[in-house]
C-alpha positions as CSV (number, residue, x, y, z in Angstrom):
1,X,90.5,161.5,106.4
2,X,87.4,159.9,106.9
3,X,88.5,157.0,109.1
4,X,88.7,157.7,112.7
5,X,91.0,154.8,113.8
6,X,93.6,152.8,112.7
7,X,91.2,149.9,112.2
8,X,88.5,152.0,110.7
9,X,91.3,152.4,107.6
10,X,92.3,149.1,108.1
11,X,88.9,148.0,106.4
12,X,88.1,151.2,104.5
13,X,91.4,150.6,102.8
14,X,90.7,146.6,102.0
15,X,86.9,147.5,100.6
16,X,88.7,150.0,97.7
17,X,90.8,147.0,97.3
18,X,88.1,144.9,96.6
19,X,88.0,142.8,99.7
20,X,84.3,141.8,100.7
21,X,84.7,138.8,102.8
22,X,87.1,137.8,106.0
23,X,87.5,134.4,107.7
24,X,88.7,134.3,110.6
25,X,88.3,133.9,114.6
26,X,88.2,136.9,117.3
27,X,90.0,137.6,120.5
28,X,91.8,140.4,122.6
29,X,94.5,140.7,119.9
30,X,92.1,142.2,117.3
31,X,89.6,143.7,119.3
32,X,90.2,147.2,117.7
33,X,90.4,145.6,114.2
34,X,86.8,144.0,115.3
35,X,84.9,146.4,116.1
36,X,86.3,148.7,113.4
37,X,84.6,145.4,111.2
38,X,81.6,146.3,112.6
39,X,81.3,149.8,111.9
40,X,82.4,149.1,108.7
41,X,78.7,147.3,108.1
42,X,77.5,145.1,105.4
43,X,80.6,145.9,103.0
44,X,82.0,143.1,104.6
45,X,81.1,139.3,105.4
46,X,83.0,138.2,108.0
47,X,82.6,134.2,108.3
48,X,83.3,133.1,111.6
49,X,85.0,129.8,111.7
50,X,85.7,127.1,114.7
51,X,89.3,127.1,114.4
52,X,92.0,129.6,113.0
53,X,93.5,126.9,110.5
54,X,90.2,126.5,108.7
55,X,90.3,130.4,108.3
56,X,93.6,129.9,106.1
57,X,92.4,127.3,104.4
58,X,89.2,129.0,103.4
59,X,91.0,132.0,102.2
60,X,93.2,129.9,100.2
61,X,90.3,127.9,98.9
62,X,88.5,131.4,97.8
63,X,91.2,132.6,96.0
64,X,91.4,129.1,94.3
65,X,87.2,129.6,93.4
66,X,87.2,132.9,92.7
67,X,90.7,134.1,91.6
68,X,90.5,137.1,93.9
69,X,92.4,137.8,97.6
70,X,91.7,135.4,100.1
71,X,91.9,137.1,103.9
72,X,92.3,135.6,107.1
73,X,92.0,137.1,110.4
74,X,93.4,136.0,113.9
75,X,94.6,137.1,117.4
76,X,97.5,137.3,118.2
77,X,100.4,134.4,119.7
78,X,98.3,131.3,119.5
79,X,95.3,132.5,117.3
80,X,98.6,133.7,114.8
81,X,100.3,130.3,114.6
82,X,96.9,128.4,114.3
83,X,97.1,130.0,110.8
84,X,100.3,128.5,109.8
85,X,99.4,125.2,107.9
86,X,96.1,126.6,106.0
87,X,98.9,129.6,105.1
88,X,101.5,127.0,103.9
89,X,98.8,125.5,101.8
90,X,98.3,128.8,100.2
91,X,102.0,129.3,99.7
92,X,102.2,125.7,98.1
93,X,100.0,126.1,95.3
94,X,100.9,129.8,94.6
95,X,97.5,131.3,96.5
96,X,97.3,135.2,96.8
97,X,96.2,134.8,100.4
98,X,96.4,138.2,103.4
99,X,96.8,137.2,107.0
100,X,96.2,140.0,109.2
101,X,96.4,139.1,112.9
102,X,96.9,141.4,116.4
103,X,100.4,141.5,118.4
104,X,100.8,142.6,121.8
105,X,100.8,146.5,122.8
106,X,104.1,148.0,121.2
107,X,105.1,149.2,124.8
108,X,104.9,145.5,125.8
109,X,106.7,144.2,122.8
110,X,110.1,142.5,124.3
111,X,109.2,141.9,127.6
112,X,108.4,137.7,127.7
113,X,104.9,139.2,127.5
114,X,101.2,137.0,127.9
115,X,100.9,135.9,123.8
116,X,104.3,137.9,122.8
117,X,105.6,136.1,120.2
118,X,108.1,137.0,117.4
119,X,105.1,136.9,114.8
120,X,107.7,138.5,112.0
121,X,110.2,136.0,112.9
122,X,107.3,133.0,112.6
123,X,105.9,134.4,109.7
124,X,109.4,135.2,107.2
125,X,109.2,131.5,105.2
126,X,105.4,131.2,104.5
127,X,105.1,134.8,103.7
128,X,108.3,135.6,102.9
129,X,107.3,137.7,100.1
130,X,106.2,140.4,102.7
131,X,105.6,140.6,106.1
132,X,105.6,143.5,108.0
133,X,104.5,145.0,111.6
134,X,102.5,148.7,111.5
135,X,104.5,150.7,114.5
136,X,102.6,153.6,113.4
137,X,99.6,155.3,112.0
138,X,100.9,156.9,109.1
139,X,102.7,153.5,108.0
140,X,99.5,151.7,107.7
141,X,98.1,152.7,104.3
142,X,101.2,151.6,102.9
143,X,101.9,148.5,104.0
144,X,98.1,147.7,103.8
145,X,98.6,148.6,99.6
146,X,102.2,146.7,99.4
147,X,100.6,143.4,101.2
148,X,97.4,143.1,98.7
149,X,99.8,144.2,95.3
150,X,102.3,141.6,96.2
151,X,99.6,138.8,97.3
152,X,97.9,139.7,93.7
153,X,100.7,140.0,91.7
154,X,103.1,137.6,92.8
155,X,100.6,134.7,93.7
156,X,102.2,134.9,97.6
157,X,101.6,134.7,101.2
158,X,101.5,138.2,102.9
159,X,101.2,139.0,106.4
160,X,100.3,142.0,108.2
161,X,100.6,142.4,112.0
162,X,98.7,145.1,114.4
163,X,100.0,145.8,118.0
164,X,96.4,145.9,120.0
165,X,97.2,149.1,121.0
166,X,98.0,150.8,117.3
167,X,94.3,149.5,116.5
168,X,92.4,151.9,118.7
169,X,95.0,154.9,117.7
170,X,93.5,157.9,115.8
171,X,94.5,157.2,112.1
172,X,96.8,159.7,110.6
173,X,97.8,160.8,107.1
174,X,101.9,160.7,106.4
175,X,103.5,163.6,106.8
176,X,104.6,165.8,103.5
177,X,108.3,165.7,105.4
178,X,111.6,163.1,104.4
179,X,110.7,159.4,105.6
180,X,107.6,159.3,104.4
181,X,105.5,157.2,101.5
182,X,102.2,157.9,99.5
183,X,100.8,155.2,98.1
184,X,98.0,154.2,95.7
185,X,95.5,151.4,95.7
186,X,95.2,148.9,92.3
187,X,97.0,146.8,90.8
188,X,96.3,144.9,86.9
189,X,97.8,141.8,85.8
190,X,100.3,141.8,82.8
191,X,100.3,140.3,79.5
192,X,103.4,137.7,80.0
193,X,103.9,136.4,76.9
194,X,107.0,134.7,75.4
195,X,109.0,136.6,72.7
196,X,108.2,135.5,69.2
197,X,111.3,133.9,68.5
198,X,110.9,131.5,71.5
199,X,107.9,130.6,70.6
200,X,109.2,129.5,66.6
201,X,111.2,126.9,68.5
202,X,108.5,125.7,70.4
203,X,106.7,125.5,67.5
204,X,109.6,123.3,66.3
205,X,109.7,121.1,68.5
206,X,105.9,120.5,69.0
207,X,106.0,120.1,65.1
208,X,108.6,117.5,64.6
209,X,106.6,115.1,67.2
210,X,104.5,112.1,66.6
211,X,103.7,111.0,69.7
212,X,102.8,114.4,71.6
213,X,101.9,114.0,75.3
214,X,100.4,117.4,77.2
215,X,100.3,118.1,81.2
216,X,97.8,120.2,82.3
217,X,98.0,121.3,85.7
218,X,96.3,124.5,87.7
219,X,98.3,127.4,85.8
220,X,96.0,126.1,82.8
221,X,92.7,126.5,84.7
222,X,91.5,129.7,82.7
223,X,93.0,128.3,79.5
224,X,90.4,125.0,78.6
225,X,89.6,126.2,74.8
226,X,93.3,126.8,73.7
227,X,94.6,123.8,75.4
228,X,91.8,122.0,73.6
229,X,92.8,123.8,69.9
230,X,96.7,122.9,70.6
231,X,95.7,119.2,71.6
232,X,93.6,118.6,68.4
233,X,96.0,120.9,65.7
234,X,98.9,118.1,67.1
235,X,96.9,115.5,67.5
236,X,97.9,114.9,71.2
237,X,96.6,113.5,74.4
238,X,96.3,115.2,77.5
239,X,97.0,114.3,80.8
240,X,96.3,116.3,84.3
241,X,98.1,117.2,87.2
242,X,95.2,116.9,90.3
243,X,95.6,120.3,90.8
244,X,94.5,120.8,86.9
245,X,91.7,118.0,87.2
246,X,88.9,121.4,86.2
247,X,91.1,121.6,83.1
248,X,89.9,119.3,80.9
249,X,86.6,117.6,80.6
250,X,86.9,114.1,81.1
251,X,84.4,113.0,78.4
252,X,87.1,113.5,75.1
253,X,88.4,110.4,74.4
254,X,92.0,111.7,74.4
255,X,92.1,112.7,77.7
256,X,93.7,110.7,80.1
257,X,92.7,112.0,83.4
258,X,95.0,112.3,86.4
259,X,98.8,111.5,86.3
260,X,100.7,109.7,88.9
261,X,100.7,107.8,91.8
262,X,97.0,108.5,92.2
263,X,96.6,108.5,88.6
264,X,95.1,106.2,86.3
265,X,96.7,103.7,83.4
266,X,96.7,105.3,80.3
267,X,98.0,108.5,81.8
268,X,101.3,106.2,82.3
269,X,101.5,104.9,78.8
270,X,100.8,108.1,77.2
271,X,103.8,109.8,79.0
272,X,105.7,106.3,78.6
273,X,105.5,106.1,75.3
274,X,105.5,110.1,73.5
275,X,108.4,111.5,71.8
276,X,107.2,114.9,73.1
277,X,105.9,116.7,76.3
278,X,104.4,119.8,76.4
279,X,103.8,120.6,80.2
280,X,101.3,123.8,81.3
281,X,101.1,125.4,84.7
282,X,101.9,122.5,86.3
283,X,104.5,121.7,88.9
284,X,103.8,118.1,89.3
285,X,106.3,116.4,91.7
286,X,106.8,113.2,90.6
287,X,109.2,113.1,87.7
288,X,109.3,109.1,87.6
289,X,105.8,109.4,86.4
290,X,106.7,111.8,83.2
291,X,108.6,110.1,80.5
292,X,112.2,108.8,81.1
293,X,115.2,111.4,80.5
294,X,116.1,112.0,76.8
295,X,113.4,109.6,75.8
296,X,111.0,112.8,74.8
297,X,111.9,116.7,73.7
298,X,109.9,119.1,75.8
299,X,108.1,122.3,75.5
300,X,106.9,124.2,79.0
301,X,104.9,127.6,79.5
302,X,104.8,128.5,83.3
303,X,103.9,132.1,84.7
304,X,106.4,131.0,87.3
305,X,110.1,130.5,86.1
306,X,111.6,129.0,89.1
307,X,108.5,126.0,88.1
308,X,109.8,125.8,84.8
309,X,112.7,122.7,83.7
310,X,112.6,121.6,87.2
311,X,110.6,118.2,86.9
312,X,112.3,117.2,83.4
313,X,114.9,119.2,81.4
314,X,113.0,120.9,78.6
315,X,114.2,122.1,75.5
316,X,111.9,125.0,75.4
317,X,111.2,126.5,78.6
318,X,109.0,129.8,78.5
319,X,107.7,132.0,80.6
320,X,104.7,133.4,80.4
321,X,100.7,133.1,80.5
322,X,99.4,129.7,79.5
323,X,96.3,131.2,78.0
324,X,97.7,133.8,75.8
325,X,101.1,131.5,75.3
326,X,99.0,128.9,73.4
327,X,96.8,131.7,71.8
328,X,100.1,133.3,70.4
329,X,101.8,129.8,69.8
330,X,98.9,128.3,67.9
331,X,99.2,129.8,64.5
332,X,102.7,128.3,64.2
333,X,101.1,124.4,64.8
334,X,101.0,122.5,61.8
335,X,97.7,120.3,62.0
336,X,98.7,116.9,62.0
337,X,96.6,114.2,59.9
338,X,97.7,110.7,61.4
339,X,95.3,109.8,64.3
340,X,97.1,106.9,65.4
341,X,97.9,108.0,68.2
342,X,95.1,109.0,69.8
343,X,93.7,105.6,68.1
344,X,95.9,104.2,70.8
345,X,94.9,106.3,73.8
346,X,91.0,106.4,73.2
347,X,91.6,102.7,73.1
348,X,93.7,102.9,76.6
349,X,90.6,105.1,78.1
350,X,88.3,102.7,76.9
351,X,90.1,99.6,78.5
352,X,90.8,101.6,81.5
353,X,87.2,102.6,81.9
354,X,86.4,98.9,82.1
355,X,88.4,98.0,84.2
356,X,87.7,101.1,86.8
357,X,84.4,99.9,86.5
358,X,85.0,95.9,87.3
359,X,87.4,97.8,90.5
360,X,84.9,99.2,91.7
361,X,82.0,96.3,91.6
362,X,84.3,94.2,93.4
363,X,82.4,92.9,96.7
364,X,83.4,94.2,99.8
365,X,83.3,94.4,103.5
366,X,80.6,96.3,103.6
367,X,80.9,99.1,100.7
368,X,83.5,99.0,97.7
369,X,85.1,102.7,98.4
370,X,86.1,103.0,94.5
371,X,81.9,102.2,93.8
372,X,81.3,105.3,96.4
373,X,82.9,107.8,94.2
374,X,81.5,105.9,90.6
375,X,77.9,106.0,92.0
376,X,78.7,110.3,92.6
377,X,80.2,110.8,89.0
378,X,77.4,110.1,87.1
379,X,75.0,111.9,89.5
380,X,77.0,115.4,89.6
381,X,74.8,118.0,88.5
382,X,76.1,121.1,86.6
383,X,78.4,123.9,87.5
384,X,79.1,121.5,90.9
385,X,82.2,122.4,93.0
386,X,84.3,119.5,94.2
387,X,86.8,119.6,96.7
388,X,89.0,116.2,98.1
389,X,91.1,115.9,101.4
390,X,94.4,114.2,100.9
391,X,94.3,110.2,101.7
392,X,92.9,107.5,100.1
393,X,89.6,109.1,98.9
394,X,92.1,111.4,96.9
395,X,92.6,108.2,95.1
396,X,89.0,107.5,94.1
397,X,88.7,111.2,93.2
398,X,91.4,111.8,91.3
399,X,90.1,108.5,88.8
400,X,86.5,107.7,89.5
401,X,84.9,111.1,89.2
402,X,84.7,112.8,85.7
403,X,85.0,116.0,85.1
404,X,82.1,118.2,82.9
405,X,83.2,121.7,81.7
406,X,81.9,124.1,84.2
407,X,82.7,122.7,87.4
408,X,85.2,123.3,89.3
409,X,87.5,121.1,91.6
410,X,90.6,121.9,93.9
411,X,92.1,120.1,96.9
412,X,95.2,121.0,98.9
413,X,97.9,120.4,96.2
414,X,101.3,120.9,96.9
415,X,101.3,120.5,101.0
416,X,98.7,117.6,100.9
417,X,97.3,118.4,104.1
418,X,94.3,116.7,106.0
419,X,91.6,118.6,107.0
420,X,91.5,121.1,104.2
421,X,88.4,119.3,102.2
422,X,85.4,120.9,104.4
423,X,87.2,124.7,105.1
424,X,87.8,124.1,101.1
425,X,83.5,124.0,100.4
426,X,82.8,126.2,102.8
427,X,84.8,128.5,101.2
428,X,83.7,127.8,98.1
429,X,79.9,127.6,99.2
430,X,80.1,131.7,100.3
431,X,82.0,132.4,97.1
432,X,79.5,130.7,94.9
433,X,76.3,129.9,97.3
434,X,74.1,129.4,93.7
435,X,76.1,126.2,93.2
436,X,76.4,122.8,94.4
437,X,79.3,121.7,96.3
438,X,80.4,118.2,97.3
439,X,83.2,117.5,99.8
440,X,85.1,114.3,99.8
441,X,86.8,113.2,103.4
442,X,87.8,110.2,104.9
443,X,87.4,109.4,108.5
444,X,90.7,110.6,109.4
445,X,90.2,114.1,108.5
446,X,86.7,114.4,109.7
447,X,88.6,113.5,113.4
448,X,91.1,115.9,112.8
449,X,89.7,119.0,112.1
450,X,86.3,119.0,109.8
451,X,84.3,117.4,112.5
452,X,84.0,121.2,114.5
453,X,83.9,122.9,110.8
454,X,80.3,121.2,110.2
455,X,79.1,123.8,112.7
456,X,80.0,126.3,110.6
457,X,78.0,125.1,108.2
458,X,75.0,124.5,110.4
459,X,75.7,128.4,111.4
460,X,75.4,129.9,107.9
461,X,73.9,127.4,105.6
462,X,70.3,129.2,105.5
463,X,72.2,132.4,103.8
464,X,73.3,129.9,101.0
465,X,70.9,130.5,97.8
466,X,71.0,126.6,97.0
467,X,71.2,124.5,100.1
468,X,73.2,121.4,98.4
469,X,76.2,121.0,100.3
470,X,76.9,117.7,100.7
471,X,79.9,115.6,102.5
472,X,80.8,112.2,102.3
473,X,82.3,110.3,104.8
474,X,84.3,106.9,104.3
475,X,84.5,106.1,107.8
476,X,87.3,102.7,107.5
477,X,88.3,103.4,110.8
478,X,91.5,103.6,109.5
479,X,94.3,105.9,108.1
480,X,94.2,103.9,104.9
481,X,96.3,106.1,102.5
482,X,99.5,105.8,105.4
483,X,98.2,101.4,106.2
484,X,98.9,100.9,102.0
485,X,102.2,103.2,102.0
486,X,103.0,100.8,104.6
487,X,102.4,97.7,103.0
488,X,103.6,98.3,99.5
489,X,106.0,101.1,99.9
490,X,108.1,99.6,103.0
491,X,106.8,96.0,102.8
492,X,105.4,96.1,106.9
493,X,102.4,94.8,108.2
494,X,99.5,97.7,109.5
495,X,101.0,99.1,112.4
496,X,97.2,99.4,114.3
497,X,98.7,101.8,117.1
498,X,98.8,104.1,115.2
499,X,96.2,103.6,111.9
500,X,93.4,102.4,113.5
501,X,90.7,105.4,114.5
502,X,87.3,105.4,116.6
503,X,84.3,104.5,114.9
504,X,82.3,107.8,115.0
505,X,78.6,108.0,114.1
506,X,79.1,111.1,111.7
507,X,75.7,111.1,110.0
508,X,74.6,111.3,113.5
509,X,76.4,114.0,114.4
510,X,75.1,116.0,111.1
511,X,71.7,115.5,112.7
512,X,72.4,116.9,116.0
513,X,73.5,120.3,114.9
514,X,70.3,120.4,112.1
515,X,71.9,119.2,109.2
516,X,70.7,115.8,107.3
517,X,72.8,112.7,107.9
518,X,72.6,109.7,105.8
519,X,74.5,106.2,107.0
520,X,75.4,103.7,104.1
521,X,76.3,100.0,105.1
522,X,75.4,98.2,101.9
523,X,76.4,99.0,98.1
524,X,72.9,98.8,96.5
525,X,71.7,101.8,98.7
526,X,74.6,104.0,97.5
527,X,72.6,105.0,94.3
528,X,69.5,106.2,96.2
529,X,71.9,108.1,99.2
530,X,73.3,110.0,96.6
531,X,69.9,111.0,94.6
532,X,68.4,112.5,98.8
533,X,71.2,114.1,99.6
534,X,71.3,116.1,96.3
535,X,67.2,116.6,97.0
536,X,67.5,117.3,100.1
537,X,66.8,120.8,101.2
538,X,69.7,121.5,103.6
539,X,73.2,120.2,103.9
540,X,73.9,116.7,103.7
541,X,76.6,114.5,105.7
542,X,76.9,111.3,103.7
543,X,78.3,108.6,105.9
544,X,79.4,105.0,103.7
545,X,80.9,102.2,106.0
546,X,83.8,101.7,103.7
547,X,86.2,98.6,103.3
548,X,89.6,99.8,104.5
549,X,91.4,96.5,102.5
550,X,90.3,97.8,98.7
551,X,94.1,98.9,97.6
552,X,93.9,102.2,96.0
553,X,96.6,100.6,93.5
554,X,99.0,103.1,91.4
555,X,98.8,103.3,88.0
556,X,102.1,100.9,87.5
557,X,102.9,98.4,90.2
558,X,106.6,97.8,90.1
559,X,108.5,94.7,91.4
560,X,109.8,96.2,94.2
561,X,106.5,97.3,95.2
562,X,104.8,93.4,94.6
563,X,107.7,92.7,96.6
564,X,107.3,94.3,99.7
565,X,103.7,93.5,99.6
566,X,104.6,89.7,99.5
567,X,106.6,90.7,102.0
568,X,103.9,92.4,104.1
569,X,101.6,89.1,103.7
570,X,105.0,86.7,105.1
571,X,105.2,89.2,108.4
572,X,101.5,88.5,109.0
573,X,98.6,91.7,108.5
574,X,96.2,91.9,111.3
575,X,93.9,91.9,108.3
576,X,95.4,88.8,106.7
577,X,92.5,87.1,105.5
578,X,90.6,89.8,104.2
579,X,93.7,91.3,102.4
580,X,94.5,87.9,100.7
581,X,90.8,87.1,99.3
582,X,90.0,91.1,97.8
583,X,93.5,92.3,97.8
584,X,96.4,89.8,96.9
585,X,94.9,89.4,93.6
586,X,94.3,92.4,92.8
587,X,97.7,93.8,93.7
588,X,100.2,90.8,92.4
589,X,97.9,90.0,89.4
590,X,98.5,93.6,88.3
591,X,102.3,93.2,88.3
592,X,102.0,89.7,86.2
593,X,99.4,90.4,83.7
594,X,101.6,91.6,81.3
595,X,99.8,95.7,81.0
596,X,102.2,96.7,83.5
């Protein structure tokens, strides 16, 4: 066997896998697994990041960019449970993501030993699908091949775990004796495809309709052409999940853009007011934006069955791949004639356009956030990657930047972490370093976590083949998304213990470690930040002095909702004034104009 250690095959094994890049972080725990990484030379790229959370994220975020394995590497006890949430966010939204990280010296194992914990035990729910411990030389190979063919084939979580002492060991072939296992690198995905009968009644179903509503959401990602060929044979309007945002250029007048409570208003009506739903890949949470029970028959096509009939009952739920689904179920569509409908929802676009636009002049204290993200949309360049954090600039990028075909977009879906939108374009960056990436973060995140990640970027950014990598900062000094839940969802006043955040001079910071930092306190010069930073000729931190008392309003305001925000403004806001002249309106005129 050509590998001399157990961490020599470690690698050797992963490179016939196809594995050519690691994030991770080093220490004592993996110091066999390192230096085996660096005899194994320039078949790997290991990216070394400033914190073992980022590596998970990262991995996830390749295997969201690239469709491959992501892998993440970590020492053991703390450098292992750093990975946790980046690993959760994998799990989430059905990543095929490896952690490998070190354990203590088998002959310490159950002793209360320095960084002995039960990493099995911690690991079970977010890679439940397999986690195992290597004991054993000969056990390596196959645990190494069971961890990869699950990850790949069952969109999961797997973790692998090395004693520090296995890691140096002399690798060893298993014995031809009872006990042991030979297995075999490669794995190919299947054709899942519903039966033909199945697919008849969702013909049906999608035939009888008038009024057909579709959701797109990340299971559609590779599937843009024959989601586009069902939409226009039914004559139907389309609406994504975020996760699905890449789906679906933004520029056909029957598509809606994002759905629920960061979503925009025709995406509401159209699910309002179909008679039919035909939902793809998506496992959008919030049922009480898709239409009401029994008001619509529904069609769904998920790889994942546990996904399908679980946000509304369907009629027709199928498993199988949305891409070749829709291939198989398209010659059963009868082209529908009446264009009505989408009459009615290019009309809701155009309204809706309008009045994201007049949102997003609005004066403000100093910079409209909603103009921010409208001044970026019409400025992305081609084949740009875009990546969000979760809070309030989730808002402004799931409505105010439009998707072209060819770019790509992803933010952490299903766990809606912070922190995740800088590991997410650095990972994207190394897995497409010809392409432009653009990173959307408020303050809060860049505090968290992202801050320390920019020096990751300041590390490697000269390897990238086009330098454009830019970040933009809404630095509020507040944790806006969590200071509106307040307001409107539980009717109290901002609670500034606990939202209000330092004032930190990120553009400043960008500068310090060699990056370029731009600082934005007045709307006009939005227009001309944006056009440097995509000139400039290394990456870009992009810091706007944003208005934290511009609502990032929901589609549909209900009463209770208008309620508690009257509420809010009877309890007294420390921001008061400022909430009643650019906020008040906005809020309690959109209950009572009648388009609610």
């Amino acid at each position: 066997m050509a590998s001399s250690t157990v961490g020599d095959f470690v690698w050797d094994r992963l490179s016939q896998w196809g594995v050519r890049r690691i994030f991770g972080y080093p220490g004592d725990g993996i110091n066999g697994l390192l230096g085996a990484l660096d005899r194994a030379g320039d078949r790997f790229e290991f990216v070394q990041v400033r914190h073992e959370e980022m590596a998970a994220f990262m991995a996830t975020a390749h295997a969201k960019f690239t469709g491959e394995l992501g892998v993440c590497l970590a020492t053991s006890g703390p450098g292992a449970s750093h990975l946790l949430t980046g690993l959760y966010d994998a799990r989430m939204d059905h990543m095929p993501v490896l952690a490998i990280v070190g354990q203590q010296a088998r002959t310490a194992l159950g002793s209360h030993y320095q960084q002995e914990l039960d990493l099995n035990a911690m690991f079970k729910d977010v890679a439940g699908e397999f986690t195992a411990t290597a004991t054993v030389p000969a056990q390596v190979r196959h645990l190494i091949d069971r961890a990869v063919r699950i990850a790949l084939g069952r969109r999961r979580v797997t973790a692998l775990i090395f004693p520090n002492d296995l890691q140096e060991m002399e690798m060893e072939a298993p014995p031809r004796a009872h006990g042991s296992v030979f297995s075999g690198v490669g794995w190919s995905p299947p054709l899942v495809l519903p039966f033909a009968a199945d697919l008849q009644r969702a013909a049906e179903v999608l035939n009888a309709g008038r009024k057909v509503a579709i959701l797109v959401g990340a299971g559609a990602r590779t599937a843009t052409d024959q989601v586009i060929a069902v939409a226009d044979r039914l004559g139907a309007g389309a609406a994504k999940a975020l996760l699905g945002k890449q789906v679906l250029p933004d520029d056909l007048p029957w598509v809606t853009g994002s759905i629920g409570l960061l979503g925009t208003e025709p995406s509401y009506k159209l699910m309002a007011e179909c008679d039919t739903l035909l939902m793809l890949g998506s496992g959008f949470p919030y049922s009480e934006f898709l239409p009401k029970e029994g008001s619509a028959r529904g069609v769904q096509i998920d790889l994942d069955p546990g996904m399908l009939s679980i946000r509304y009952p369907m009629e027709v739920p199928l498993e199988g791949d949305v891409k070749a689904s829709l291939g198989a179920l398209l010659p059963l569509l009868e082209q529908k004639t009446d264009t009505g409908w989408r009459d009615d929802i290019a009309q809701w676009n155009k309204d809706w356009d309008a009045k994201l636009h007049e949102r997003a002049m609005a004066p403000a204290s100093p910079v409209n956030p909603q103009r921010v993200f409208t001044e970026l949309s019409s400025r992305l360049p081609d084949r740009v990657i875009l990546t969000s954090d979760s809070g309030s600039c989730a808002n402004w990028y799931a409505r105010d930047v439009k998707m072209r075909r060819g770019m790509l977009g992803s933010l952490s879906g299903g766990l809606a972490s912070m922190g995740a939108a800088v590991p997410y374009a650095i990972a994207a960056k190394f897995a497409h370093p010809d392409r432009p990436v653009v990173a959307m973060v408020g303050d809060g995140a860049m505090q968290m976590s992202n801050m320390a990640e920019l020096i990751t970027v300041a590390k490697y950014w000269q390897r990238w083949i086009d330098p454009r990598w830019i970040v933009v900062v809404l630095n509020n000094q507040d944790l806006n998304q969590v200071t509106w839940e307040q307001r409107v969802m539980e009717g109290n006043p901002k609670f500034e213990a606990t939202q209000n955040i330092p004032d930190v001079p990120y553009h400043a910071f960008a500068r310090l470690i060699g990056l370029e930092g731009i600082l934005v306190d007045d709307p006009e010069q939005l227009g001309d930040a944006w056009d440097r930073a995509f000139a400039a000729t290394r990456p870009v931190v992009l810091e706007v002095k944003t208005d934290p008392e511009v609502p990032p309003l929901p589609p549909h305001i209900t009463l209770k909702q208008a309620k508690n925000f009257a509420s809010t403004l009877m309890k007294g806001d420390p921001e008061q004034g400022s909430m009643i002249a650019s906020t008040a309106r906005q809020v309690l005129g959109h209950l009572f104009s009648g388009r609610s």
